[in-house]
C-alpha positions, 0 to 999 in steps of 0.5 A, a space after each residue: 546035295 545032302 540025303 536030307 534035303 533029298 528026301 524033303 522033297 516032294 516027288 514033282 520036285 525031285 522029278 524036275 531036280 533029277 531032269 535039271 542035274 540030266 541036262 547039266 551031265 550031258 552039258 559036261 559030258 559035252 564040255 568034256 569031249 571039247 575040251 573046255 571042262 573046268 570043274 572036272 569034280 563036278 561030273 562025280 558029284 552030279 553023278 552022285 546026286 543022281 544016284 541020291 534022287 533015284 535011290 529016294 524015288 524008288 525008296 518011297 511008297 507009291 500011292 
C-alpha cells in the first residue's frame, strides 16, 4: 500500500483498513508459532502498513 492511496482515504476507511490489516497480524502472528507461515514478508509489510495508516491518522486534523 502506497502513502498515496493512504491519504485518499476518508477516516471510516482507514479505520476499517487498519481493524482488517490488525486481524490479518494476529492471523500470522498465529501461523507463525504453529509453524504454518508461508509469506514470512508479509508481516514486514502489514507492519509497515500500519504504521503508514497511524501516522496519516494522527496527522489530519480532527474536526
Amino acid at each position: 500500500m502506497k502513502i498515496a492511496e493512504v491519504r485518499g482515504m476518508t477516516d471510516d476507511q482507514l479505520s476499517e483498513n487498519l481493524l482488517s490489516l490488525k486481524k490479518e497480524q494476529f492471523n500470522l502472528r498465529f501461523q507463525k508459532a504453529t509453524g504454518q507461515m508461508e509469506k514470512t514478508h508479509r508481516v514486514d509489510q502489514i507492519r509497515k502498513d500500519i504504521a503508514r495508516i497511524k501516522t496519516v491518522l494522527r496527522a489530519k486534523p480532527s474536526a
